[in-house]
DOVEXFI-27671 format. One record per residue (C-alpha): chain; x, y, z; residue in one letter. Coordinates in steps of 0.2 Angstrom, whole numbers. Layout:
pt pakol: A	X: X	Y: Y	Z: Z	bado: a
...
# end
This chain:
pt pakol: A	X: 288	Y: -256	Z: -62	bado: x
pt pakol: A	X: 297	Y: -246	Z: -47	bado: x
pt pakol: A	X: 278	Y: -243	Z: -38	bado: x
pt pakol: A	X: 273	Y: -263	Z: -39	bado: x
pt pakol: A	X: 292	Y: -269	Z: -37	bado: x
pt pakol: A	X: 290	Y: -259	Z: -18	bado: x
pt pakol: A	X: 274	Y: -264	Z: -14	bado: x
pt pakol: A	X: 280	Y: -284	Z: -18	bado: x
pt pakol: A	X: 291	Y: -283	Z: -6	bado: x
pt pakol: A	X: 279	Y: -286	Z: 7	bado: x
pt pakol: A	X: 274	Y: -302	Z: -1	bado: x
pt pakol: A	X: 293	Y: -306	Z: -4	bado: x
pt pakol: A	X: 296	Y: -304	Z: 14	bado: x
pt pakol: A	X: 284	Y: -313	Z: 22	bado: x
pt pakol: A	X: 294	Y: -328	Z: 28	bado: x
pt pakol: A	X: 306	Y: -314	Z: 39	bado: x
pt pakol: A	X: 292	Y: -306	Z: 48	bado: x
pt pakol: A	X: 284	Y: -323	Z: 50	bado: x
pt pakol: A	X: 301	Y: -327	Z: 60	bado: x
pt pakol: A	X: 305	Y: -312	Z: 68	bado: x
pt pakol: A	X: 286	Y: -310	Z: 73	bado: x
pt pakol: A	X: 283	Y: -328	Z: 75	bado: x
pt pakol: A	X: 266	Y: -324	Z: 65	bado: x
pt pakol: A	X: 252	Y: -339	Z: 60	bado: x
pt pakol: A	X: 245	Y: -339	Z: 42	bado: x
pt pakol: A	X: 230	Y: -330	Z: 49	bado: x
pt pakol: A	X: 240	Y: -314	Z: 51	bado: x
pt pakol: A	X: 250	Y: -317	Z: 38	bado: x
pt pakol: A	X: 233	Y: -316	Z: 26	bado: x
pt pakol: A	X: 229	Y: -301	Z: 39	bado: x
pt pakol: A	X: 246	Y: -290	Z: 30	bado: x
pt pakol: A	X: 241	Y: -294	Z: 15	bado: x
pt pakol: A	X: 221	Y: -290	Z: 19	bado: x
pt pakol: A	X: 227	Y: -274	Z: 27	bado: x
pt pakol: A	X: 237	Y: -267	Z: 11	bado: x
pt pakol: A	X: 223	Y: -273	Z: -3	bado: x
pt pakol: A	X: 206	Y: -266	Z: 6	bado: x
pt pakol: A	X: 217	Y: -249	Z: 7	bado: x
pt pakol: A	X: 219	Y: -250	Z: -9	bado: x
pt pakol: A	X: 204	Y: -257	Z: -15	bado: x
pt pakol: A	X: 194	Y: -247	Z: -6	bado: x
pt pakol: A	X: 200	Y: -228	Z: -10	bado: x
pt pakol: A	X: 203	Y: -232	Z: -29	bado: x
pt pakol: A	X: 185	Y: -234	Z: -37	bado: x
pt pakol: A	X: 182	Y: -217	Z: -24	bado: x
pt pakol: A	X: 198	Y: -208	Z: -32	bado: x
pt pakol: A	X: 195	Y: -214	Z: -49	bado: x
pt pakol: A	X: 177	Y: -206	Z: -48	bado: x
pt pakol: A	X: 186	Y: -189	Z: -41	bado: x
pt pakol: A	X: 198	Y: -188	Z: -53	bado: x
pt pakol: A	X: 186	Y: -189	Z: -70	bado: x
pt pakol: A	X: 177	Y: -177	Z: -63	bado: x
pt pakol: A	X: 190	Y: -165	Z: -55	bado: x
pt pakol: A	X: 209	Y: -174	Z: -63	bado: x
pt pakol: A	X: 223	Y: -172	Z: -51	bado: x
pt pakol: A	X: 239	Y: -165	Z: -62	bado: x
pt pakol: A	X: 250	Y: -171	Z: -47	bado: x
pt pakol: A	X: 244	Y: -185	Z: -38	bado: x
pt pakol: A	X: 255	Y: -200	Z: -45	bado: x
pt pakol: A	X: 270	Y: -193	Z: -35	bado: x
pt pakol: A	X: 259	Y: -190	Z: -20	bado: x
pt pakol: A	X: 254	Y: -207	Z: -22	bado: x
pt pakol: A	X: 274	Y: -211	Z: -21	bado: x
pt pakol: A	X: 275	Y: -203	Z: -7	bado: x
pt pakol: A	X: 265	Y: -213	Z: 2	bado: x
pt pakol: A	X: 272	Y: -230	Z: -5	bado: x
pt pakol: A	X: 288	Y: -223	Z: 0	bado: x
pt pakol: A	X: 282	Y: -218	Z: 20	bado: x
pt pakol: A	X: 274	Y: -238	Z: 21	bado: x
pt pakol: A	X: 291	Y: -243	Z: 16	bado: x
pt pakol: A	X: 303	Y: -234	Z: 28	bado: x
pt pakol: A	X: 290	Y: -241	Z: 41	bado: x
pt pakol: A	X: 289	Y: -259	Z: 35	bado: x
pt pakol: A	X: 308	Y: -257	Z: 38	bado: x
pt pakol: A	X: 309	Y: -253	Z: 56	bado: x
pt pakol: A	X: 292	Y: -256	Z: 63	bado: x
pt pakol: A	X: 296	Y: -264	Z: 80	bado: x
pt pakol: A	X: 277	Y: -270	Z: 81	bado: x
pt pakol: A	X: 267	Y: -283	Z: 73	bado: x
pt pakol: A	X: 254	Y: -267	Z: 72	bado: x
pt pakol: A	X: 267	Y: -256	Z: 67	bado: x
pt pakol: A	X: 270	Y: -269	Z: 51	bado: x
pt pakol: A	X: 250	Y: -265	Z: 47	bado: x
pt pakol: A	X: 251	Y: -249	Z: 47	bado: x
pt pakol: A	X: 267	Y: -249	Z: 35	bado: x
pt pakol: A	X: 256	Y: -262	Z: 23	bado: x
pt pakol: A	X: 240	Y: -247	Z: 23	bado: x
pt pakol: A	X: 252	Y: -234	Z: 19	bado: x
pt pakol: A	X: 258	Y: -243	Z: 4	bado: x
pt pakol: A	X: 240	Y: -249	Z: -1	bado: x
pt pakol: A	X: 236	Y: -228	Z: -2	bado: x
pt pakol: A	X: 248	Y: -227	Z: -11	bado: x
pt pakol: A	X: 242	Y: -238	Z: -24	bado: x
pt pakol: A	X: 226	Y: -233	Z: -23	bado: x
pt pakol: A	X: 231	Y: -218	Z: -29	bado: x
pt pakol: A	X: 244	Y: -223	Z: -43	bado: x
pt pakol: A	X: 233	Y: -237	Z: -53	bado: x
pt pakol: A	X: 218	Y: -225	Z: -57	bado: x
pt pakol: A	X: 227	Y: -211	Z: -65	bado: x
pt pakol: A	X: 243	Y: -219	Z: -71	bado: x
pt pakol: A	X: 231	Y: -233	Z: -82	bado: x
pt pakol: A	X: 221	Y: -217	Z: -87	bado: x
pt pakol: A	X: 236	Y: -208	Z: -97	bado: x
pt pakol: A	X: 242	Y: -224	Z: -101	bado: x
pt pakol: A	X: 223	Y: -224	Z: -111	bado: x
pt pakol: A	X: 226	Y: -205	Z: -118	bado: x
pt pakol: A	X: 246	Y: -212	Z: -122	bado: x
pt pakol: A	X: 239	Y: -225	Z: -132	bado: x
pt pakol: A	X: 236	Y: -218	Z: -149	bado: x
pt pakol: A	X: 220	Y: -230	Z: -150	bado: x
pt pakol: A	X: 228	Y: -244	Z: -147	bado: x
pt pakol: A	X: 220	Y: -248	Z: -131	bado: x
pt pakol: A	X: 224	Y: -264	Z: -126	bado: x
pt pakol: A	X: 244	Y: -264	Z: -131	bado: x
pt pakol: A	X: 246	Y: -249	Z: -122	bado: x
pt pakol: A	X: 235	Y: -255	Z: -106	bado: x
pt pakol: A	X: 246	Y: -271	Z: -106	bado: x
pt pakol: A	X: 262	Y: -263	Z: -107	bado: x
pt pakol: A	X: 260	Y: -250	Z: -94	bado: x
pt pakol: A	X: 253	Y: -269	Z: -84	bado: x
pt pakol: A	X: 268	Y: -277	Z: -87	bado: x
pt pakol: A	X: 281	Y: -263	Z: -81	bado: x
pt pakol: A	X: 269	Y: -265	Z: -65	bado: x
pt pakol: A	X: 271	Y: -287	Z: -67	bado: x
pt pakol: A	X: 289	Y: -285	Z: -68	bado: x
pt pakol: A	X: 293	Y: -275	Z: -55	bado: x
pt pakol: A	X: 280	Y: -287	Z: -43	bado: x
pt pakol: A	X: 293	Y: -301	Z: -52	bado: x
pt pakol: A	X: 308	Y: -289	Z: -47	bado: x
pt pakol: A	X: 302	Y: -290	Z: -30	bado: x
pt pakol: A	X: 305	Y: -308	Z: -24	bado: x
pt pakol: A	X: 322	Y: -308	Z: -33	bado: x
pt pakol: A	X: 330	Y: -292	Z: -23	bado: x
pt pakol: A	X: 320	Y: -298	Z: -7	bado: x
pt pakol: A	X: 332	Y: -317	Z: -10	bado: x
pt pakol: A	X: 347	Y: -305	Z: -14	bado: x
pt pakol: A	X: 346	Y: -291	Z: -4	bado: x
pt pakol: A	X: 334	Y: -293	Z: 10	bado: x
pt pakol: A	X: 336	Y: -311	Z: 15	bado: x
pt pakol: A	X: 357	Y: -309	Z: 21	bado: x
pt pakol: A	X: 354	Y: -290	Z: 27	bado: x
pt pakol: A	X: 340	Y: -291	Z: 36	bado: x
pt pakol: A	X: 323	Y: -283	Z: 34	bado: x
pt pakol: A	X: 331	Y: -264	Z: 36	bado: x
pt pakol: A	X: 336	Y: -268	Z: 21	bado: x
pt pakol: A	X: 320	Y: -262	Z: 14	bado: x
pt pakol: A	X: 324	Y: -245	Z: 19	bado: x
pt pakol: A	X: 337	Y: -243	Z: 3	bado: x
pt pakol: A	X: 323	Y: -245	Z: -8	bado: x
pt pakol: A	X: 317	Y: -229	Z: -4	bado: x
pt pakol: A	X: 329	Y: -224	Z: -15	bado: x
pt pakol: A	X: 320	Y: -232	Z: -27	bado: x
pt pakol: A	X: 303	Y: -222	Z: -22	bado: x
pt pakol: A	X: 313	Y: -207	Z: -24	bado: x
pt pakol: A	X: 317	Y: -211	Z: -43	bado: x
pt pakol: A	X: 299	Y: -216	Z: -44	bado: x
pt pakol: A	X: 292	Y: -198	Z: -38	bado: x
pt pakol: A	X: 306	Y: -187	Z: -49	bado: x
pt pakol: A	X: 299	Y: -198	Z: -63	bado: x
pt pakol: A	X: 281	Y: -198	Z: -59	bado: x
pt pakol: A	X: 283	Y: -178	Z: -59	bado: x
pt pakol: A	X: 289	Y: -177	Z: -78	bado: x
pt pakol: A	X: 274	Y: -188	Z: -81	bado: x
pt pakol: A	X: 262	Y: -175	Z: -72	bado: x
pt pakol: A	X: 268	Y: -162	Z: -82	bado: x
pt pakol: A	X: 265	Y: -171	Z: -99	bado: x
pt pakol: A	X: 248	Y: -177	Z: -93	bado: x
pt pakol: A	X: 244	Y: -156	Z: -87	bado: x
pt pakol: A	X: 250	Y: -150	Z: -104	bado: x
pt pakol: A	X: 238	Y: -166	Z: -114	bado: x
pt pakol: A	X: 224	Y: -164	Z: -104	bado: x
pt pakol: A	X: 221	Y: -143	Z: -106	bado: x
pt pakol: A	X: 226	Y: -147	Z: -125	bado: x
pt pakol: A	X: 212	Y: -160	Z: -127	bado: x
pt pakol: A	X: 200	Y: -154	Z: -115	bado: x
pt pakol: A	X: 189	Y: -146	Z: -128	bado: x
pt pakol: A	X: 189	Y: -161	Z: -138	bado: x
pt pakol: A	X: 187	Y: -171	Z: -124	bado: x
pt pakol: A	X: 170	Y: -162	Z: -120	bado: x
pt pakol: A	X: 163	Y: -166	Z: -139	bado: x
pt pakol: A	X: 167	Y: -186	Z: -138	bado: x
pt pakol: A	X: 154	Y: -195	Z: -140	bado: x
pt pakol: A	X: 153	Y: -203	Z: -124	bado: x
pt pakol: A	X: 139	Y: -215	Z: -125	bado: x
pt pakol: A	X: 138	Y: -235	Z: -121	bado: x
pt pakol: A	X: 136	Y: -246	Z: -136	bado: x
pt pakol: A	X: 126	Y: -256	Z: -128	bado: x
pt pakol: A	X: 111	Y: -254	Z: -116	bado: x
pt pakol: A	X: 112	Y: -250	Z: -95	bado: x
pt pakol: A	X: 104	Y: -267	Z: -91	bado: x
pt pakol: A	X: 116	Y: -277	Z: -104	bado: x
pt pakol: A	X: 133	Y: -266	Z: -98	bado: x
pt pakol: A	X: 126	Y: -270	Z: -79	bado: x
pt pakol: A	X: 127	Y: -288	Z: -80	bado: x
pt pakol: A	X: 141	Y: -287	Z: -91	bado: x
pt pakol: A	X: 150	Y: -279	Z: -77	bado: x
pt pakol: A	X: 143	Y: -292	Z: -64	bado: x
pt pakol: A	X: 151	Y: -304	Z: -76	bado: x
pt pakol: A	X: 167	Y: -295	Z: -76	bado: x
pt pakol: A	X: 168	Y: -294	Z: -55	bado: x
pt pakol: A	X: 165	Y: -314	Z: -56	bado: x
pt pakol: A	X: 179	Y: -315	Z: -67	bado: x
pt pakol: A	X: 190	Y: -305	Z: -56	bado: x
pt pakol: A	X: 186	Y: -314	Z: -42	bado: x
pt pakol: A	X: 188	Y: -332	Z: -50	bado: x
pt pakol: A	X: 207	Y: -324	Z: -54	bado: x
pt pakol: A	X: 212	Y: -313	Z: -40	bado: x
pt pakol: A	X: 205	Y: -325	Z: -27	bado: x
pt pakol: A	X: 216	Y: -338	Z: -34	bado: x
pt pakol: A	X: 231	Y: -329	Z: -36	bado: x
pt pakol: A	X: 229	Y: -323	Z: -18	bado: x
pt pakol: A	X: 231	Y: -343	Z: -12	bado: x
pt pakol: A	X: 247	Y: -345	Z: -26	bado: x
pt pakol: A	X: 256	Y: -332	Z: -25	bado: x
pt pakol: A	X: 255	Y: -325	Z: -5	bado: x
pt pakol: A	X: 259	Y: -344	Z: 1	bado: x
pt pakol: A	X: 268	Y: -352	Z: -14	bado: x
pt pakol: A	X: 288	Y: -348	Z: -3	bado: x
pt pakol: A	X: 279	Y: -358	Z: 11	bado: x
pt pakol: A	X: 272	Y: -372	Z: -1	bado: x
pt pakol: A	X: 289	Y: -375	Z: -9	bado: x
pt pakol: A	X: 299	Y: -375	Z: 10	bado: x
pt pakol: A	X: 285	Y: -386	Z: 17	bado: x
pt pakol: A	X: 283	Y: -399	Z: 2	bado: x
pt pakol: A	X: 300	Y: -400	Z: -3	bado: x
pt pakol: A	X: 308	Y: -393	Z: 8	bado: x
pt pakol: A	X: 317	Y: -378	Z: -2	bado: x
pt pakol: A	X: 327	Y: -363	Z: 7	bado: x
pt pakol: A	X: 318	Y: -345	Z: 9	bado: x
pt pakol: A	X: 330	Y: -340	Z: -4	bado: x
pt pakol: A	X: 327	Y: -355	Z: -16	bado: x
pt pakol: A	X: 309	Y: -351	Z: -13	bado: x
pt pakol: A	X: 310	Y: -334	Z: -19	bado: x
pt pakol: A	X: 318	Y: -338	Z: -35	bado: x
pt pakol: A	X: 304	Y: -348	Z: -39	bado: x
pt pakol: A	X: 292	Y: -334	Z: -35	bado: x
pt pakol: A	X: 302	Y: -325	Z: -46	bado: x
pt pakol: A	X: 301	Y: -337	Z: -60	bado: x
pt pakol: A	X: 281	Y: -338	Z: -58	bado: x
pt pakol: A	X: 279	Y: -318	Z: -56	bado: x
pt pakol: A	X: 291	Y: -314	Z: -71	bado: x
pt pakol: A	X: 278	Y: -326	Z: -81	bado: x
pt pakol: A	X: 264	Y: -317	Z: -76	bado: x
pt pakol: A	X: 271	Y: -302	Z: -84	bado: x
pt pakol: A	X: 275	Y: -310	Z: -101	bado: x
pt pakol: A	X: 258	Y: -316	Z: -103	bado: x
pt pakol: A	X: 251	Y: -297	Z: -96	bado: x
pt pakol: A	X: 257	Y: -289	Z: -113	bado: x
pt pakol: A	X: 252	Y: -304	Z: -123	bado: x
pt pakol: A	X: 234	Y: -303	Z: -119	bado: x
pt pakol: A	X: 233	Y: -285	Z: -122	bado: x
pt pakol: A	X: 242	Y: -285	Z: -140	bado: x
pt pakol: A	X: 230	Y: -302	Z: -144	bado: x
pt pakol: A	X: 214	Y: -292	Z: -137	bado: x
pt pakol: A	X: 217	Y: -276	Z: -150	bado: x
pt pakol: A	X: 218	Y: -289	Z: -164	bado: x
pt pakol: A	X: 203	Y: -304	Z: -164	bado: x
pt pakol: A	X: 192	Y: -295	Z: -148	bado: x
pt pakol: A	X: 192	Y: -295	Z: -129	bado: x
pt pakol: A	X: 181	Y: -308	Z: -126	bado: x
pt pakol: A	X: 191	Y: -324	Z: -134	bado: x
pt pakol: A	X: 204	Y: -317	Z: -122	bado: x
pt pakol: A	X: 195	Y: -317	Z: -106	bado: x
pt pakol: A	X: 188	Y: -333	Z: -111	bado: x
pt pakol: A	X: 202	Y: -343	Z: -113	bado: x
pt pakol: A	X: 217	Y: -334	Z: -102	bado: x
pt pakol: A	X: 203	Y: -338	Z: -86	bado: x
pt pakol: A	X: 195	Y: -354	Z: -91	bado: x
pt pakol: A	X: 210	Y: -362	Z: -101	bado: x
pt pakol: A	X: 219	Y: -363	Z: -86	bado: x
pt pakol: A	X: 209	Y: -374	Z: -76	bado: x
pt pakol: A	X: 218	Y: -392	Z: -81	bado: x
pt pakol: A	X: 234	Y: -386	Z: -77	bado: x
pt pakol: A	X: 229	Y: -377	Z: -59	bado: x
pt pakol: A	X: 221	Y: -394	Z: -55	bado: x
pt pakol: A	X: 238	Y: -405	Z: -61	bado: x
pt pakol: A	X: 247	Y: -391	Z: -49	bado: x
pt pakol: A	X: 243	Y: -399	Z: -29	bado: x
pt pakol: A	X: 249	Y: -419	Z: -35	bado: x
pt pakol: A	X: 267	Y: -411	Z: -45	bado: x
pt pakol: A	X: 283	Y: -414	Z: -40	bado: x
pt pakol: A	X: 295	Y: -401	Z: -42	bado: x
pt pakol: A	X: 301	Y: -398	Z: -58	bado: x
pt pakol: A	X: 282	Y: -401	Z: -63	bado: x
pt pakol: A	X: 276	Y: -388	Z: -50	bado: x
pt pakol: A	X: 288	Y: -376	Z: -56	bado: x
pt pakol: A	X: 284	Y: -379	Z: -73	bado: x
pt pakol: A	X: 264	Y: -379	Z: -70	bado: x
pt pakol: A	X: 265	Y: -362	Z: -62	bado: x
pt pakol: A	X: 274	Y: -352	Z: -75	bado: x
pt pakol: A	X: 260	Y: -359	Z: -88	bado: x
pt pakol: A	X: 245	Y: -353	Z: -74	bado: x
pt pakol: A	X: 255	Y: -335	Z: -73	bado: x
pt pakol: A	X: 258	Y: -335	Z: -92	bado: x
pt pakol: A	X: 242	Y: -338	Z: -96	bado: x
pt pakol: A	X: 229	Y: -333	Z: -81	bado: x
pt pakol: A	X: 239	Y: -313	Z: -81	bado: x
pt pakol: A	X: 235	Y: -310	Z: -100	bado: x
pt pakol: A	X: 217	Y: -309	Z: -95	bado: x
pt pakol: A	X: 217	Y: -294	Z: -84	bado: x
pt pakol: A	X: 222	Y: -279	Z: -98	bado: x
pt pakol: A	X: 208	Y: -289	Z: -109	bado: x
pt pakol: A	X: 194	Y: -287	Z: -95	bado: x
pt pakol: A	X: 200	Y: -270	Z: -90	bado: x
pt pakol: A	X: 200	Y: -261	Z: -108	bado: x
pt pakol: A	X: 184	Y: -271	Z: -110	bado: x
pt pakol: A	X: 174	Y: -265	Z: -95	bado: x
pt pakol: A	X: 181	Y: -246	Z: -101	bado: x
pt pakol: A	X: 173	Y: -247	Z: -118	bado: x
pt pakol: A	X: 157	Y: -254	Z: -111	bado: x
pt pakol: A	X: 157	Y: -238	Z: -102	bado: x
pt pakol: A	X: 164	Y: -223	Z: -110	bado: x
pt pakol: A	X: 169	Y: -207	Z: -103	bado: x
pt pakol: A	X: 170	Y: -216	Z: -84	bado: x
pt pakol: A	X: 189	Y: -222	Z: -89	bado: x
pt pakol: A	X: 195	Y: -217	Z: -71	bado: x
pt pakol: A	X: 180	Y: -225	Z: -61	bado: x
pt pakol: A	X: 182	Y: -240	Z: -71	bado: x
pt pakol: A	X: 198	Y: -241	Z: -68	bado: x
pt pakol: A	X: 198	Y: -240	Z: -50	bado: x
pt pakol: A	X: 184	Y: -249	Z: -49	bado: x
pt pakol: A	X: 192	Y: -266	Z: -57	bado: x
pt pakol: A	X: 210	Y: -260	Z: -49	bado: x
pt pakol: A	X: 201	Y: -260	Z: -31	bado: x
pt pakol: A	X: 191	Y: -275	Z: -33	bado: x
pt pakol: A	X: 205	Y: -285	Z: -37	bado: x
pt pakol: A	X: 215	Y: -278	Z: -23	bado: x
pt pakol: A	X: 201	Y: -282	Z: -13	bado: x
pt pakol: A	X: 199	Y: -298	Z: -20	bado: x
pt pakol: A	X: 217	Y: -304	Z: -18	bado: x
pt pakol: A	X: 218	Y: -296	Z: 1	bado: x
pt pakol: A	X: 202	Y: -306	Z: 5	bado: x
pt pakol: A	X: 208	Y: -320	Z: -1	bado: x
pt pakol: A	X: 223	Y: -319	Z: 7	bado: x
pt pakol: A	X: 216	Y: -320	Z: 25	bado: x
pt pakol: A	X: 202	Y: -331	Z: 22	bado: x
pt pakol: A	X: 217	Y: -345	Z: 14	bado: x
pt pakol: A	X: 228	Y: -339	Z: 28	bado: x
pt pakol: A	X: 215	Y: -344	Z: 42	bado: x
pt pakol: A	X: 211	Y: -360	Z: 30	bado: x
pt pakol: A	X: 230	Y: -363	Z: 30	bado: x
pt pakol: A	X: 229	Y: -363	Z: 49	bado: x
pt pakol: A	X: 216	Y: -377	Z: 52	bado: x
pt pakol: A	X: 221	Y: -388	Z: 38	bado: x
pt pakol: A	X: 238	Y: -386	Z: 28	bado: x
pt pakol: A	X: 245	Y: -377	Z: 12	bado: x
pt pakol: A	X: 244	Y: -392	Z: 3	bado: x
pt pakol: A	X: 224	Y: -394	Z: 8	bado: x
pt pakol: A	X: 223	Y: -371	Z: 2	bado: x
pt pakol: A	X: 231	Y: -377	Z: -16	bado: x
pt pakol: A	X: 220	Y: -391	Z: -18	bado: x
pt pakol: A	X: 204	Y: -381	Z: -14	bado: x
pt pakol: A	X: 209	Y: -367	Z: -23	bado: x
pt pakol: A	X: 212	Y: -376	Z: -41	bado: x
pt pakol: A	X: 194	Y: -376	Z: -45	bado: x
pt pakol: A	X: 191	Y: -356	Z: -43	bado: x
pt pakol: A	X: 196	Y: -356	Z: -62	bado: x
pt pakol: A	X: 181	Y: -365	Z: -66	bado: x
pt pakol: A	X: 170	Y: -351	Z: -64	bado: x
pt pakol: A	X: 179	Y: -345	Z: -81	bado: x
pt pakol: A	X: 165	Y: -354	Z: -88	bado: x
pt pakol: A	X: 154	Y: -338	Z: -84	bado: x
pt pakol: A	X: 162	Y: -327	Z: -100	bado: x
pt pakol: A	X: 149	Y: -336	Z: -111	bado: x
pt pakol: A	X: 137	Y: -323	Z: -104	bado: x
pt pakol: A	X: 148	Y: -309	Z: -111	bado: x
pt pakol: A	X: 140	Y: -297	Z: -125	bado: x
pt pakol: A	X: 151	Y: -297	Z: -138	bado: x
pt pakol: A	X: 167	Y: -287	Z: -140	bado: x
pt pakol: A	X: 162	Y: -270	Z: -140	bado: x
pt pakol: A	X: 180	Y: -266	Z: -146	bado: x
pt pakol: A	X: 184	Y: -267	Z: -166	bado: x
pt pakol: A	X: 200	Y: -275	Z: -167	bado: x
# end
């Protein structure tokens, strides 16, 4: 909750560095292109490092880093400076997802999915956290402002130390057993391959679309109806806080009837409702969105747990593998729409967007749940 409550702060303040840099929605796309392809980039590399060779202690380095981006974002007199701050956050969630979803997997007591989802939904509700102290915090104190949440990254690396010394003392405990686990896929390498293709489309289908909602939903809601930074960021809030709800329904759902009925409906069934969202009026908008982050977010701790018992043994790669390609996915997203934004308008980004969820369609081609619930 504290890592992705700091790193939503750079979404959340957006409309300040927009004013006080008097940025275009292309560079706005650029911030966000900047932090994700850090992290997407480093985490399927430090996943594969860390099942090989785990890292007792890197979470609180990984803070650390989080925490420097921060102090930057705070004072950075540049528009280049503000990139900088956004790479040194994305390191540090490059290095936080792999591991930390890892021991959430060796916490879990078997129950996969529950315990993916609820170590998601900590991250959800701080990303929710975000936009609401940005509103009450940021928006009347100004952008140094963010500098006192590094108090915040402080709580984060004490705590994130405790957690290293569980995981140091579990992992010597188990590491004998770890060696005689049977470690081999159910299925065969050309059915997990295109699995995984199918997985990555999925991913795409979700992350490329939440890129284009959530990155410019504040300037959708000033420029339509013509809402206040603050008001705007309420609603973000409402939308994110829904996004975290349905995060630890999907996983306790996937543990009981299967994965795949999970993916299948949280990215396809929320098609009719993302296509409603660009002719709403504001109550309906409002409305529309928590049901799209209520229901799109629960499919993610369902694809992830999916994709790691499709390939055994490989928990950290898989894990930064999906964890990177969404970053990746969202930051693309971001400055593609951004530059879109530019040449046309928000309302034309939220239109073209709605039909991403289409491509939902695809988890027919999924084996089936290699899970038993």
């Amino acid at each position: 909750m504290i890592n992705d409550m700091m790193q939503s702060l750079i979404l959340a303040i957006y409309p300040i560095l927009r004013g006080e840099f008097s940025l275009s929605y292309a560079q706005i796309g650029l911030i966000s292109l900047t932090y994700q392809l850090t992290a997407s980039l480093l985490q399927p590399l430090v996943g594969l490092f860390t099942d090989r060779r785990p890292q007792k202690y890197s979470l609180p380095l990984g803070m650390t880093s989080t925490l420097c981006g921060l102090i930057l974002l705070a004072f950075a007199p540049s528009f280049a400076l503000v990139l900088l701050a956004a790479a040194f956050v994305g390191v540090g969630s490059s290095v936080f997802h792999p591991e930390s979803s890892r021991i959430a997997r060796l916490a879990s007591g078997g129950q996969h999915g529950y315990a993916q989802s609820v170590f998601q939904v900590g991250g959800n509700t701080g990303t929710a956290i975000g936009p609401l102290l940005a509103a009450i915090v940021i928006e009347p104190f100004g952008r140094g402002s963010v500098a006192w949440f590094g108090l915040a990254a402080l709580l984060g690396i004490a705590l994130l130390f405790q957690v290293s010394r569980w995981y140091a003392t579990h992992h010597l405990a188990t590491a004998g057993h770890k060696r005689r686990a049977n470690v081999v896929s159910p299925h065969r390498r050309s059915v997990v391959i295109g699995a995984i293709g199918v997985l990555l489309v999925l991913i795409f289908s979700k992350y490329f679309y939440l890129a284009g909602l959530s990155s410019f939903y504040t300037f959708y809601l000033m420029q339509r109806f013509g809402l206040s930074v603050q008001s705007a960021q309420f609603h973000l809030f409402g939308f994110l806080f829904a996004s975290a709800v349905g995060t630890v329904l999907g996983g306790s759902v996937g543990d009981k009837i299967g994965r795949k009925p999970v993916i299948w409906v949280s990215i396809l069934g929320v098609a009719p409702f993302a296509l409603l969202l660009p002719h709403a009026n504001l109550f309906w908008t409002t409305s529309l969105t928590v049901v799209i982050g209520l229901v799109l977010s629960s499919a993610f701790s369902a694809i992830l747990v999916y994709a790691q018992e499709l390939m055994p043994g490989k928990v950290g790669m898989v894990s930064g593998l999906f964890f990177g390609f969404a970053f990746g996915m969202g930051g693309l997203g971001a400055a593609v729409l951004g530059i879109l934004a530019d040449h046309t308008s928000i309302t034309f980004v939220y239109q073209a967007i709605a039909y991403l969820p289409l491509l939902g369609i695809v988890a027919a081609l999924l084996p089936k749940s290699v899970g038993r619930p």
